[in-house]
N, C-alpha and C positions, 0 to 999 in steps of 0.2 A: 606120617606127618601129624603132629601134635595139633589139634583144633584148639583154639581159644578159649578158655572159662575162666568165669570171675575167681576171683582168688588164687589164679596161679601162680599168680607171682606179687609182692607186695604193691600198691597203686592202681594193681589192675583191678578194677569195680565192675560190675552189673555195666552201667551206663557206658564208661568206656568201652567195654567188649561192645557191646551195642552198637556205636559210633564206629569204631573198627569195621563191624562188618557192613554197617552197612557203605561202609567208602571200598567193600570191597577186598576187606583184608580181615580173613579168619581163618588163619594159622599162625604158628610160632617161627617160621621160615620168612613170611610176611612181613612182620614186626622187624625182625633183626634185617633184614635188608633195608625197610624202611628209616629204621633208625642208623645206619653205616651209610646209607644215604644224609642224613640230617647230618650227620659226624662228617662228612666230608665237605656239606654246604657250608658248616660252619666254618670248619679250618678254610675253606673260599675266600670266607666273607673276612675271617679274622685275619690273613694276609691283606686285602682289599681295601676294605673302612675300618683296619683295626679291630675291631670288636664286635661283636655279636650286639644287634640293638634289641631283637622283639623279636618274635610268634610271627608277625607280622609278615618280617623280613625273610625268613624262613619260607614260609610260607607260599611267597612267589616264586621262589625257585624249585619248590618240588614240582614232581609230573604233578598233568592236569589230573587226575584220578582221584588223588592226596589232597586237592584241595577244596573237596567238598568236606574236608575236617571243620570244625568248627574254634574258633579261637581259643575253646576251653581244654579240647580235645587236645590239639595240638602242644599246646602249651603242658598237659598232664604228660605229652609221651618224650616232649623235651628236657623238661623241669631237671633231670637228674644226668642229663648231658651235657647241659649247658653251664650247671651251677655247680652240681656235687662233684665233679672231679676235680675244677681248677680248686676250690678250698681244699679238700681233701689231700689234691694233692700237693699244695703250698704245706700243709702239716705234714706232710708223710703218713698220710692215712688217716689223719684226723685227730683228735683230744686224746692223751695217754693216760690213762691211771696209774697214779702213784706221784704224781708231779704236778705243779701248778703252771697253767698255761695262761697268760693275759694277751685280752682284746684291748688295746690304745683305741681313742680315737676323739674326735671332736665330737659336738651335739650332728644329731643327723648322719654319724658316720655308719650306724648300723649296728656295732656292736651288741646293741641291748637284744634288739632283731636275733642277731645269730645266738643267740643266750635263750632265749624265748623258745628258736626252733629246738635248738641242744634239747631242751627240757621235753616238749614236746614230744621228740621222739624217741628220746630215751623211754617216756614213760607209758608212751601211744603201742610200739613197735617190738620194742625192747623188752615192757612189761616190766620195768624197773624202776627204783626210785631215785626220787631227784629232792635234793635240798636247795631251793631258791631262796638267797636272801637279797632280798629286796632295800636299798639306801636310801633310793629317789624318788619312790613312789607311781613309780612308769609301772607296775605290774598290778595286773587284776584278774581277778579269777574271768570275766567277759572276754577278757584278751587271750588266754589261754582256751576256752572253750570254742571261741571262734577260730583260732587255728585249727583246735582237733575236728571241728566240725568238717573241714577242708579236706582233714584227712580221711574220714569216717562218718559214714553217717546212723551207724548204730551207738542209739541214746543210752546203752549199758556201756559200750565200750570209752565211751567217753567219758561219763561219771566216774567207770574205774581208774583212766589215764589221769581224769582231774586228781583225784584220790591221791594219785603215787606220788605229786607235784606238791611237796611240804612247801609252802611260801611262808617267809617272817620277813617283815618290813621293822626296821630300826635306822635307827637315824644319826645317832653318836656310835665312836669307834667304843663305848663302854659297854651299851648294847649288846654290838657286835662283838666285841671279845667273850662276854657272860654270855652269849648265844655261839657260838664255838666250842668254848671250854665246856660248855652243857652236851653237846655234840659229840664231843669227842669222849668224853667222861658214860657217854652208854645212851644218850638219846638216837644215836644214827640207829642202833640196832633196832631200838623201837619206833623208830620210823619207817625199817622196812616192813616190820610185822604190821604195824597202823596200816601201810600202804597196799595192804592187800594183793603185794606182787612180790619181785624177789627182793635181793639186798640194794642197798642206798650205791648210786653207781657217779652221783656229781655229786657236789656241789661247788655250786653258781652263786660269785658276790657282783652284785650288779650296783654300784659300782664301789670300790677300794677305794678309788680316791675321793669319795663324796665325802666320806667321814675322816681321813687322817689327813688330807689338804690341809683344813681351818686349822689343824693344830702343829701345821709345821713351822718355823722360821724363830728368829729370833726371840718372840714375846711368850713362845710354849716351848719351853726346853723340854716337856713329855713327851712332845710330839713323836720323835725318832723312835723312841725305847715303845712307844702304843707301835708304833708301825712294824716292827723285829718281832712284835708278841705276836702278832695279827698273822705276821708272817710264817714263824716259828710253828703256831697251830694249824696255820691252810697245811703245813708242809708235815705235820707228821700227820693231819686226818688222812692224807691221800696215799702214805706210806702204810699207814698201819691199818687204815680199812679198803688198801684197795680202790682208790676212788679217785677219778678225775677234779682235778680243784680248777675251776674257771673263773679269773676275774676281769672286770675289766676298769682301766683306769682313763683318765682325761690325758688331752696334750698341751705340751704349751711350746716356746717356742725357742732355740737354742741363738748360743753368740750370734752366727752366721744369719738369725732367722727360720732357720729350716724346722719342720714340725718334728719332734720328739717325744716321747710316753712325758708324762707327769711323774711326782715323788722323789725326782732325782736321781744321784749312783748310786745309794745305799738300796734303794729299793732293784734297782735294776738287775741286780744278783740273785733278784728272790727267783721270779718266773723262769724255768726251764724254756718256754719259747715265748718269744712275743711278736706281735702281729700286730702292723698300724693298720687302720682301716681310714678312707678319707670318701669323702663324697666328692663325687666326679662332677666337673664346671665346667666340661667342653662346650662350646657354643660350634654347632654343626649340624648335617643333616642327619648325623645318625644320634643325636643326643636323645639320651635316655636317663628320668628321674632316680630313677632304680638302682642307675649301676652304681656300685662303690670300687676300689681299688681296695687289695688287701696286700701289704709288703711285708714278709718275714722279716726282721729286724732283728732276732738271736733264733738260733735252734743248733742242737748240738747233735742233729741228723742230716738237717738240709744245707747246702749253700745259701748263705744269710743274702737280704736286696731281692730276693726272688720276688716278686712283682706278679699280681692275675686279677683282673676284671672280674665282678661278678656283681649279678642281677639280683636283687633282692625283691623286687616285687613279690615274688612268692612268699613272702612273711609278712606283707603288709596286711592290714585288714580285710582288702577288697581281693586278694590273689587266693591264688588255688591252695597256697600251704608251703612248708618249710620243704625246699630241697637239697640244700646241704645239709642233707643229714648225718651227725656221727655215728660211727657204728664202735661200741661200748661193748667189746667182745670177751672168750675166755682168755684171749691172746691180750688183754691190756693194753690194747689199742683202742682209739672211737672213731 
């Protein structure tokens, strides 16, 4: 029977095991019961109230033994039960290389969130490098060092992770095209070598539509032909290097009313998969800030409308760290 030690397994920390044992649970036969426990209180509660709310909720329904966990505790040994598999598995395993994948969504939908974690653990976990570019000005090196801090609390491994996280903020689609074509043209390679880890495994445009919106509609007839260039390059960096291309765009609102991505049909043909994310406004006893909806809306692996709840507190400032993690493999999956 396998005893318990830090770094067994990825999240498992000093302090955790710690916690663990002292609720009385120090082996690997332990853990997996306890957690197929949790897997089952959840599918409970997910018929019951629809949705998984909290830590909280959980909580009361384990045996008494289990709940001298602590909310931090508890929450670390859920984090990737509750979160990474519904994303994961709305993608079919998560972010592909070689293809461009876009996050839709309103302000508050999360999107930037799930972007933030992507980099993070591409470049925490993975060891790899990540090209963030930045449109809106939502990203800062404080935000990224406090997620890794979440994950890590060794002040080498962090400065490296920061390291492999290339950020550029630009703000016109000119920019961003001259910051691309630079990319593509031989900057990715020496970005992995800069990043002190292996090769460039994303890049992340947060957001697409911040820059070629202003220049759509009738008074910029450039607008179209900037947005096919923009495209045209996300689409061969991720063919010819290998690399997942993540963007994400705004919504607005179709004949019917109904929310829809931003850019129009011409863009719609770009992303291989797309994915509205929305912020949940239930008014109830199980409402929670956290949760978002995320709805496949194209994929040419999944049934499209597939529909999953998920908790984002873990990317926030004040949580424990990003749990839908992608996983950025030999296999060209994430």
């Amino acid at each position: 029977m396998v005893v318990l030690r830090a770094e067994m397994c990825p999240g498992l920390d000093e302090d955790l095991v710690k916690d663990l044992r002292a609720a009385d649970i120090k082996t690997g036969v332990c853990v997996c019961v306890c957690v197929c426990v949790c897997v089952c209180v959840c599918v409970v509660l997910s018929y019951f109230l629809l949705r998984v709310t909290s830590a909280e909720t959980i909580m009361v329904s384990l045996p008494p033994q289990w709940r001298t966990w602590s909310h931090l505790t508890l929450r670390k040994l859920l984090r990737d039960v509750l979160c990474h598999t519904s994303l994961d598995k709305l993608l079919d395993s998560g972010f592909y290389t070689g293809e461009i994948t876009e996050l839709s969504g309103g302000p508050g939908s999360g999107k930037s969130q799930v972007c933030f974690g992507v980099a993070v653990h591409i470049s925490l976990h993975l060891k790899q490098s990540v090209i963030f570019i930045d449109t809106t000005g939502g990203l800062t090196a404080k935000r990224l060092l406090q997620m890794l801090q979440t994950e890590t609390s060794n002040r080498e491994e962090q400065m490296e992770a920061l390291q492999r996280i290339h950020v550029f903020q630009l703000f016109d689609v000119f920019s961003l095209l001259d910051c691309l074509y630079s990319l593509r043209a031989g900057r990715l390679q020496q970005a992995s070598v800069g990043g002190g880890g292996g090769s460039v495994k994303a890049v992340i445009v947060d957001s697409v539509s911040a820059v070629i919106s202003p220049l759509l509609g009738a008074k910029h007839n450039e607008g179209m032909s900037l947005m096919i260039q923009v495209a045209g390059v996300l689409k061969t960096m991720a063919k010819d290097f290998n690399v997942a291309a993540v963007v994400t765009n705004h919504v607005t609102r179709g004949d019917g009313g109904e929310v829809q991505p931003g850019l129009g049909a011409s863009w719609s043909h770009i992303p291989r998969t797309r994915v509205l994310m929305e912020k949940l406004d239930r008014t109830s006893v199980v409402s929670h800030s956290s949760l978002r909806s995320a709805t496949l809306i194209k994929s040419s692996r999944q049934p499209c409308h597939i529909r999953a709840e998920l908790d984002l507190c873990w990317w926030s400032r004040s949580a424990e760290g990003p749990s839908g993690k992608r996983k950025l493999d030999e296999t060209d999956s994430c």
